[in-house]
Short mmCIF file of the C-alpha atoms (twelve columns), coordinates in Angstrom:
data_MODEL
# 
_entry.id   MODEL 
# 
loop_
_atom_site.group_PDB 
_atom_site.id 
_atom_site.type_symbol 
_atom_site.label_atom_id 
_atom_site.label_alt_id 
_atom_site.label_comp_id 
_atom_site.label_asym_id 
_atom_site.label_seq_id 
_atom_site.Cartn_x 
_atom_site.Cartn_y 
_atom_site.Cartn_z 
_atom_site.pdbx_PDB_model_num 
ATOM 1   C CA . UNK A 1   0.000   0.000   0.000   1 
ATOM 2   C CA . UNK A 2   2.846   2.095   -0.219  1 
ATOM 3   C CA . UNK A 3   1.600   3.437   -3.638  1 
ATOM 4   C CA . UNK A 4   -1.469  4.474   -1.690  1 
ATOM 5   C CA . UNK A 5   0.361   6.316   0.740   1 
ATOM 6   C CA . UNK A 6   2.379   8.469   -1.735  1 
ATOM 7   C CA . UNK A 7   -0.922  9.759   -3.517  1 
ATOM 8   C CA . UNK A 8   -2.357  10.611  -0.146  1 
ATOM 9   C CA . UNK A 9   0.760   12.892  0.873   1 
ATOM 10  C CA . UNK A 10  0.318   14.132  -2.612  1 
ATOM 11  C CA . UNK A 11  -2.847  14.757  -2.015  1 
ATOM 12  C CA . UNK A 12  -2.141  16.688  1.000   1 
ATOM 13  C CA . UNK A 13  0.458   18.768  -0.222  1 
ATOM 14  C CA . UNK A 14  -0.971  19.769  -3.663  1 
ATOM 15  C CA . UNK A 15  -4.162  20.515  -1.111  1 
ATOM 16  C CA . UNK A 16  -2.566  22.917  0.950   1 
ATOM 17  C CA . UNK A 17  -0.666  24.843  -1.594  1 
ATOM 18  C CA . UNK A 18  -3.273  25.318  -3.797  1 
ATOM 19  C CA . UNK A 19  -5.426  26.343  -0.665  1 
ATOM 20  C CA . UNK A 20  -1.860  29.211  0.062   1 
ATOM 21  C CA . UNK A 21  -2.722  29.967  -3.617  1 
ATOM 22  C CA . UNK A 22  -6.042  31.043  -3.475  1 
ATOM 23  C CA . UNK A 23  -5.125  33.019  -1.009  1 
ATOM 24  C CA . UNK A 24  -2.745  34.687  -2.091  1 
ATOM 25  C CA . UNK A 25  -4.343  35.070  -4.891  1 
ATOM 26  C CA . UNK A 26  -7.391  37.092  -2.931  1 
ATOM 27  C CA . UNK A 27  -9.920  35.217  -4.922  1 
ATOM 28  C CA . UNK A 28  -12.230 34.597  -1.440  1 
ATOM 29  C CA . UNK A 29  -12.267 38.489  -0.391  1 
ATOM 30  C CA . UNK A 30  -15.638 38.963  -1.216  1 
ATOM 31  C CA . UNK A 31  -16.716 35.846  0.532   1 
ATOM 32  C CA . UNK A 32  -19.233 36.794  3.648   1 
ATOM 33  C CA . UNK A 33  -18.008 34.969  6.675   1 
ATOM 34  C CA . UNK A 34  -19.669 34.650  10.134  1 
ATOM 35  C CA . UNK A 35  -15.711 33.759  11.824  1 
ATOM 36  C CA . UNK A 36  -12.006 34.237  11.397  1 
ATOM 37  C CA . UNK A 37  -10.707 30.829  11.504  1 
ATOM 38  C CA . UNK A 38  -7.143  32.081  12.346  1 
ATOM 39  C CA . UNK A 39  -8.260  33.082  15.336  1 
ATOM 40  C CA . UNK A 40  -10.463 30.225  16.505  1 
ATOM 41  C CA . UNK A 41  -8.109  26.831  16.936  1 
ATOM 42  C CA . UNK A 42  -10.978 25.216  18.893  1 
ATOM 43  C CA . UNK A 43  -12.606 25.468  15.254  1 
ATOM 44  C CA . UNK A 44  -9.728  23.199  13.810  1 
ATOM 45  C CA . UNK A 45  -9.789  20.386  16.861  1 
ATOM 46  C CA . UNK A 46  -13.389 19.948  16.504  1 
ATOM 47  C CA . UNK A 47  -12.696 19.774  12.628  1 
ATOM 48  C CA . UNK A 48  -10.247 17.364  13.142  1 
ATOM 49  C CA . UNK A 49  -11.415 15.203  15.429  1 
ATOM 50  C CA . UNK A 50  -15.318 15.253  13.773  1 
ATOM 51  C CA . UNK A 51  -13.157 14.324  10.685  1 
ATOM 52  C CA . UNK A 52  -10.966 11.403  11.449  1 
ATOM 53  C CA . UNK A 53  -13.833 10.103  13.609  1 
ATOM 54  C CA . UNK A 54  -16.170 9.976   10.619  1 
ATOM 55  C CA . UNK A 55  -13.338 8.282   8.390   1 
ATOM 56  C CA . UNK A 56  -12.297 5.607   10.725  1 
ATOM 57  C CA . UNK A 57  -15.950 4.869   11.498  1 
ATOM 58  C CA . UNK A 58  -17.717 4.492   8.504   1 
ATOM 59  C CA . UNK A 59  -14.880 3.095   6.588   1 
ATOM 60  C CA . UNK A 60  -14.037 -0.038  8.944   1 
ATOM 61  C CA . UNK A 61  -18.051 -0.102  9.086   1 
ATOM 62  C CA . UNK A 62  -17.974 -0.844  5.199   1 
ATOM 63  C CA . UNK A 63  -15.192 -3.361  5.810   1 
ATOM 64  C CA . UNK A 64  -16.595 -5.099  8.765   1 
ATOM 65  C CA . UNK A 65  -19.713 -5.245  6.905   1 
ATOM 66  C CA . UNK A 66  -18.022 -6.826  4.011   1 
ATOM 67  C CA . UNK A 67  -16.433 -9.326  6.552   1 
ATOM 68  C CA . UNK A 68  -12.988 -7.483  6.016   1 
ATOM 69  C CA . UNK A 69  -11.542 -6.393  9.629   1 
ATOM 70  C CA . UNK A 70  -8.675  -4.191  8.743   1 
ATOM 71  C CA . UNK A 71  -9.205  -0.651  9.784   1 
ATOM 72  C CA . UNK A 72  -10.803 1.712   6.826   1 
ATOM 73  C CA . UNK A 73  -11.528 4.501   6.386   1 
ATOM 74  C CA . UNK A 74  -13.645 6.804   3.772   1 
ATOM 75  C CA . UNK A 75  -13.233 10.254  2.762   1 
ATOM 76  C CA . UNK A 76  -17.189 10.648  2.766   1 
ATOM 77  C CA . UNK A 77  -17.107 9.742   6.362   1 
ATOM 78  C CA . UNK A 78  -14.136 12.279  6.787   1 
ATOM 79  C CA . UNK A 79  -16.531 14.845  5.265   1 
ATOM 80  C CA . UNK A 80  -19.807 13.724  7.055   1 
ATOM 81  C CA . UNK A 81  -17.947 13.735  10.431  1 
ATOM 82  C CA . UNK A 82  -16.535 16.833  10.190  1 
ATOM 83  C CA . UNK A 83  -19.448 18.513  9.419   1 
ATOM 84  C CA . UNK A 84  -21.621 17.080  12.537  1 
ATOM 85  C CA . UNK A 85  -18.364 18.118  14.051  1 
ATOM 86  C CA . UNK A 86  -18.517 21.868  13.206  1 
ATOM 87  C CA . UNK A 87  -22.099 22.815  13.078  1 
ATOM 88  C CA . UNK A 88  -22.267 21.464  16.506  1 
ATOM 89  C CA . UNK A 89  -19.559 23.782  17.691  1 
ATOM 90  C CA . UNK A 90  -20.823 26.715  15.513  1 
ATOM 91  C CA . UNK A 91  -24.111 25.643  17.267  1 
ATOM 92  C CA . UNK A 92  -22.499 25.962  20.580  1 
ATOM 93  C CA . UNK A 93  -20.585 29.142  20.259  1 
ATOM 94  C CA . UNK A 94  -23.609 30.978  18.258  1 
ATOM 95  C CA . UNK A 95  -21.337 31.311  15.021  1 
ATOM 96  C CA . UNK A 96  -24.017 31.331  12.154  1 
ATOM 97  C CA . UNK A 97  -22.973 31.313  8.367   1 
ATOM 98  C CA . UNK A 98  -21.018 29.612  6.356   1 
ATOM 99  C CA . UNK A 99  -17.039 29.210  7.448   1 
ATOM 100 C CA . UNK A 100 -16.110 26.329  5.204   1 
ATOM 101 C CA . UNK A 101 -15.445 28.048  1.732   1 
ATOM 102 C CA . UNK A 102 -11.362 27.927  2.299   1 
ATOM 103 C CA . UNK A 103 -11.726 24.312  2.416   1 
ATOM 104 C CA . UNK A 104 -13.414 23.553  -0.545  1 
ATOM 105 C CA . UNK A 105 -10.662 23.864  -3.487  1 
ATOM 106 C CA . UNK A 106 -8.161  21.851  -1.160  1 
ATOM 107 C CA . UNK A 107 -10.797 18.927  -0.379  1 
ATOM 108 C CA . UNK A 108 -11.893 18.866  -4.049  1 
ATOM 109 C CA . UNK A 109 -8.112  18.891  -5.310  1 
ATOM 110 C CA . UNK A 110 -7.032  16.254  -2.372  1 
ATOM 111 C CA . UNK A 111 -9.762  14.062  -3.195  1 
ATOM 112 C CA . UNK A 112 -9.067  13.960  -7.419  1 
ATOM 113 C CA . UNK A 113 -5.325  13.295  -6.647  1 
ATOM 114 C CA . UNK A 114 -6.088  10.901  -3.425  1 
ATOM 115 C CA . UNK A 115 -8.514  8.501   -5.991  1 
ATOM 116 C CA . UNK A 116 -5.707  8.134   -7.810  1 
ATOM 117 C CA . UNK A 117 -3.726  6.308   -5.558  1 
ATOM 118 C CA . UNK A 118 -6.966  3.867   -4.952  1 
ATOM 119 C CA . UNK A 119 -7.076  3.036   -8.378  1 
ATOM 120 C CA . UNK A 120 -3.207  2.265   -8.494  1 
ATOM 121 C CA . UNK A 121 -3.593  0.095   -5.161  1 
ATOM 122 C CA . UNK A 122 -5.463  -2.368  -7.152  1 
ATOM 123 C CA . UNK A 123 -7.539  -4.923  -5.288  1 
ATOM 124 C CA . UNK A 124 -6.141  -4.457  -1.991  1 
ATOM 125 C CA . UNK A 125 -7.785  -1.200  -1.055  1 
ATOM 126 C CA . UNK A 126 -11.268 -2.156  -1.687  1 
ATOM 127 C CA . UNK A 127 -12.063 0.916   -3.823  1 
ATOM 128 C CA . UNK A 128 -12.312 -1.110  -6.855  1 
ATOM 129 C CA . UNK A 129 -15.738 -1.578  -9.165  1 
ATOM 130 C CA . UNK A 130 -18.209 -4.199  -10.027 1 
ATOM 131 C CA . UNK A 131 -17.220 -5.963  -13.227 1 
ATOM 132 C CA . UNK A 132 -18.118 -4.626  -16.454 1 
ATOM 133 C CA . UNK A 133 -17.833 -5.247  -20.194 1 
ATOM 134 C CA . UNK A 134 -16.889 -1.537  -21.086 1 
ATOM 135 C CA . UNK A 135 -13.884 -1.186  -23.492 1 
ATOM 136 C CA . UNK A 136 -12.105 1.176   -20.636 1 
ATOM 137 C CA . UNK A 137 -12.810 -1.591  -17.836 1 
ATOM 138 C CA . UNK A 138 -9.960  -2.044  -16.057 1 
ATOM 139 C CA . UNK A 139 -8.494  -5.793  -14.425 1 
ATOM 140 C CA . UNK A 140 -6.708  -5.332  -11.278 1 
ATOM 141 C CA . UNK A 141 -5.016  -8.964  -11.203 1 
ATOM 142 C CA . UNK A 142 -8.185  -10.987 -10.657 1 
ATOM 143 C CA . UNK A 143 -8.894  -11.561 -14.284 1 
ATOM 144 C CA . UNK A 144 -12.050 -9.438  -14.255 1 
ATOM 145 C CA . UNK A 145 -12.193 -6.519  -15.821 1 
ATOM 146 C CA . UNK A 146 -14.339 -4.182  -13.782 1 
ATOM 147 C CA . UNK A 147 -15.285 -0.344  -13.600 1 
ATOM 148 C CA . UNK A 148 -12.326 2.000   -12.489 1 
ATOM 149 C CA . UNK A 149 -15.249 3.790   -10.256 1 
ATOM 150 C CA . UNK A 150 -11.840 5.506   -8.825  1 
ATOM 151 C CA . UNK A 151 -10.825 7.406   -11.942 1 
ATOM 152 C CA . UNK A 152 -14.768 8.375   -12.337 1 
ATOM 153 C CA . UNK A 153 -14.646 9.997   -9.257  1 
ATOM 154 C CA . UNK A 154 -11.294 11.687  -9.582  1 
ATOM 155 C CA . UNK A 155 -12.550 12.859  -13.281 1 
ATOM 156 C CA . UNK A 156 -15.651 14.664  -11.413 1 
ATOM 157 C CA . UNK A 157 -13.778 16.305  -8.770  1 
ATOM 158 C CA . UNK A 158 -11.014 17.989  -11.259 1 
ATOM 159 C CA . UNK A 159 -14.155 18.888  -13.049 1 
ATOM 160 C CA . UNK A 160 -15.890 20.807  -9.899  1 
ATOM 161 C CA . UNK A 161 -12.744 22.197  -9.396  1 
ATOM 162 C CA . UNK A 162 -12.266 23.424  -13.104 1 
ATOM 163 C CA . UNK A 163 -16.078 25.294  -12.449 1 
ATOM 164 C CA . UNK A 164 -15.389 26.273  -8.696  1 
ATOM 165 C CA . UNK A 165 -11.905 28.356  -9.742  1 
ATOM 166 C CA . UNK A 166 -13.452 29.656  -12.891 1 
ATOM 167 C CA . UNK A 167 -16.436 30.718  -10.201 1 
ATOM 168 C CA . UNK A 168 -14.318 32.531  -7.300  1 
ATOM 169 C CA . UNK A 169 -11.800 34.185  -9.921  1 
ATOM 170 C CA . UNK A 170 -14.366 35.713  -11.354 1 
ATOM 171 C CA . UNK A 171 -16.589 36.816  -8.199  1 
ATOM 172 C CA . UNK A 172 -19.175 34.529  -8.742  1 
ATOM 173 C CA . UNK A 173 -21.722 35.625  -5.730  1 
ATOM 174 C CA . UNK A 174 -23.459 31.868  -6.370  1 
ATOM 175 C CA . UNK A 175 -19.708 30.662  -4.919  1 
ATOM 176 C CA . UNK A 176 -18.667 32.850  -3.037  1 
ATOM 177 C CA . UNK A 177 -21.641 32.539  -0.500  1 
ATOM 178 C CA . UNK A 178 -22.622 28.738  -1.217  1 
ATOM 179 C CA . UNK A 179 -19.162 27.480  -2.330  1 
ATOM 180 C CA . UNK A 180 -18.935 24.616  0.392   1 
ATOM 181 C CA . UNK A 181 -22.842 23.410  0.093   1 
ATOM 182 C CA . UNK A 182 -22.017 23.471  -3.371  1 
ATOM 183 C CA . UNK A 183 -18.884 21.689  -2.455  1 
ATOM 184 C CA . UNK A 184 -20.676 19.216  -0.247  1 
ATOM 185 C CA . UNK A 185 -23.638 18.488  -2.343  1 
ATOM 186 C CA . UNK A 186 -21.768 17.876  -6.018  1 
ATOM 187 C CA . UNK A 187 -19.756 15.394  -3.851  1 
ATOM 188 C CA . UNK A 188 -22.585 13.622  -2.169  1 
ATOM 189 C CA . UNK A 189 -24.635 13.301  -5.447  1 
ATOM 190 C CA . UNK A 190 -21.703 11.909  -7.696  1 
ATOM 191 C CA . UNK A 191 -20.496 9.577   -4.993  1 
ATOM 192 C CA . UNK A 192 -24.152 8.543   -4.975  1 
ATOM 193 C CA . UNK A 193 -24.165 7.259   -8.306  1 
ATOM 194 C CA . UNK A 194 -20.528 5.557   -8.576  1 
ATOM 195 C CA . UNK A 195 -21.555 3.552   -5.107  1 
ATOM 196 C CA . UNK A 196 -23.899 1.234   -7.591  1 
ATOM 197 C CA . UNK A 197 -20.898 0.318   -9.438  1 
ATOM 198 C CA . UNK A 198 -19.159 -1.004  -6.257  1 
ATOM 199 C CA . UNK A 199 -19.397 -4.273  -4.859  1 
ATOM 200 C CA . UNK A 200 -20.133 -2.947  -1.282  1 
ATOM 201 C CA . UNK A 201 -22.735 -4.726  1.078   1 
ATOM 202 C CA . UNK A 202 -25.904 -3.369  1.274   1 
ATOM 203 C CA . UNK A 203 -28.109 -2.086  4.181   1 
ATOM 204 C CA . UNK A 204 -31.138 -0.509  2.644   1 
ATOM 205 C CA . UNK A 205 -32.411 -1.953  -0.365  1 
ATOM 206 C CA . UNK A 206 -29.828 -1.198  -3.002  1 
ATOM 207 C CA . UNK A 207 -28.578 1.314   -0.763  1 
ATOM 208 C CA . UNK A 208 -24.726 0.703   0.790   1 
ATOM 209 C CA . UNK A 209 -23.876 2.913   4.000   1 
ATOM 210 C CA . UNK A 210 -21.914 5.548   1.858   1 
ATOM 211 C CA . UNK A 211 -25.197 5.513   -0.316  1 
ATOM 212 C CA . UNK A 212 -26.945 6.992   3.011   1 
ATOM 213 C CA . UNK A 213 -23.965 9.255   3.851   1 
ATOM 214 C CA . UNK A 214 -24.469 10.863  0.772   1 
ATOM 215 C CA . UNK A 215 -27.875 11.426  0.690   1 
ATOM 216 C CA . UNK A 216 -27.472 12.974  3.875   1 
ATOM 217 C CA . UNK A 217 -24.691 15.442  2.444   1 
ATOM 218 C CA . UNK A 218 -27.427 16.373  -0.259  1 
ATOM 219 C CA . UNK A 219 -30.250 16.822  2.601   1 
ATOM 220 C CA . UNK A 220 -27.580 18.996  4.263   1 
ATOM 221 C CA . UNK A 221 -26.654 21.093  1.561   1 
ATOM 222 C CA . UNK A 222 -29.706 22.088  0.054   1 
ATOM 223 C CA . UNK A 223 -31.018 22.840  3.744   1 
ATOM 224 C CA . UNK A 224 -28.094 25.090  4.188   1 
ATOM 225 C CA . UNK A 225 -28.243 26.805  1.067   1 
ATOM 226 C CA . UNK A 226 -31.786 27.899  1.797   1 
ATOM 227 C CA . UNK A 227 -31.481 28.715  5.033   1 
ATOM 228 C CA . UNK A 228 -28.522 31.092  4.012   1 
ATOM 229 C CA . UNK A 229 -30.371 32.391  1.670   1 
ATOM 230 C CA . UNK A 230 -33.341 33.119  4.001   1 
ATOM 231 C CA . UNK A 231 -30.929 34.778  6.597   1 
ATOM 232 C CA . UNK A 232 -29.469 37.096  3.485   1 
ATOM 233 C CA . UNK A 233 -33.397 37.580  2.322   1 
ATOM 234 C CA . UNK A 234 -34.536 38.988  6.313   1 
ATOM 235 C CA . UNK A 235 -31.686 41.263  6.679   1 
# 
């Protein structure tokens, strides 16, 4: 797994420096935001720990499910728990708006380069697809070729991120104020629709557990992007 763990340090790195980028660039000056998050590390610990929480849970859920008792973990849970992480904090310390927009260039950027380094693990990392007669279907030493679901995903997050820079370069309002709902909900729905091409167990009808994460990370960001837009509507 050593492949794996190069594209995740990638991953990081190409994350943070595009996040020093965009910054430097002063493309998010025009953002509205309820909180400095320089000034708040509480902010980060709950991130952090709502984060890694979510990853290690759900992910060695999905194994354990699959009878596979390694220790996983899943970038959706990463996202889900950090989330029910911060808006309980935010909740606690009366912060209202949204204080995620820095985020959301470095997750989508981390998350294109980190799928890469699934699909080069191969089998191992369970990441893989169901099999599939497509001319681009891809056999990872088991003799069956099968749907690189990894290189879909990374395709649709370099493609957000294409749309999302294009959006805050330009002043986009639509990104500026919604740019981590719109972050969070363009995630959930196109990890929705790769989970049916993975061989994961299921818990609800067709329905894996990432299946359910994700339609909760839709339910959330269409509730937040109202609600923001109520709270911009009343003042």
């Amino acid at each position: 797994m050593a492949i794996h763990t190069i594209f995740d340090l990638a991953a990081w790195l190409s994350g943070g420096l595009l996040g020093w980028w965009i910054a430097r660039m002063g493309w998010l000056k025009g953002a509205s935001s309820a909180r400095s998050l320089r000034s708040d590390p509480w902010y980060f610990a709950s991130l952090g720990v709502g984060a890694i929480t979510g990853a290690i849970l759900f992910g060695s859920l999905n194994m354990g499910l699959a009878g596979l008792f390694p220790l996983g973990h899943s970038i959706a849970g990463a996202i889900a728990g950090g989330i029910v992480a911060v808006e309980l904090y935010k909740l606690a310390r009366g912060i209202r708006g949204s204080t995620g927009l820095p985020f959301v260039a470095p997750l989508a950027l981390g998350i294109a380069v980190g799928r890469l380094g699934c699909f080069f693990a191969g089998l191992p990392d369970y990441t893989y697809g169901t099999p599939s007669a497509l001319p681009w279907a891809v056999d990872f030493g088991d003799g069956i070729p099968r749907h690189p679901v990894q290189l879909y995903e990374s395709a649709a997050m370099f493609l957000f991120l294409i749309v999302f820079l294009r959006g805050i370069a330009s002043g986009s309002p639509l990104f500026l104020r919604h740019g981590f709902y719109i972050f969070v909900g363009f995630y959930g729905l196109q990890r929705f629709v790769w989970e049916f091409l993975k061989p994961y167990p299921t818990l609800l009808g067709p329905f894996n557990i990432f299946h359910l994460i994700c339609l909760a990370l839709l339910a959330y960001a269409f509730f937040m992007m109202r609600r923001n837009h109520e709270l911009r509507a009343a003042v």
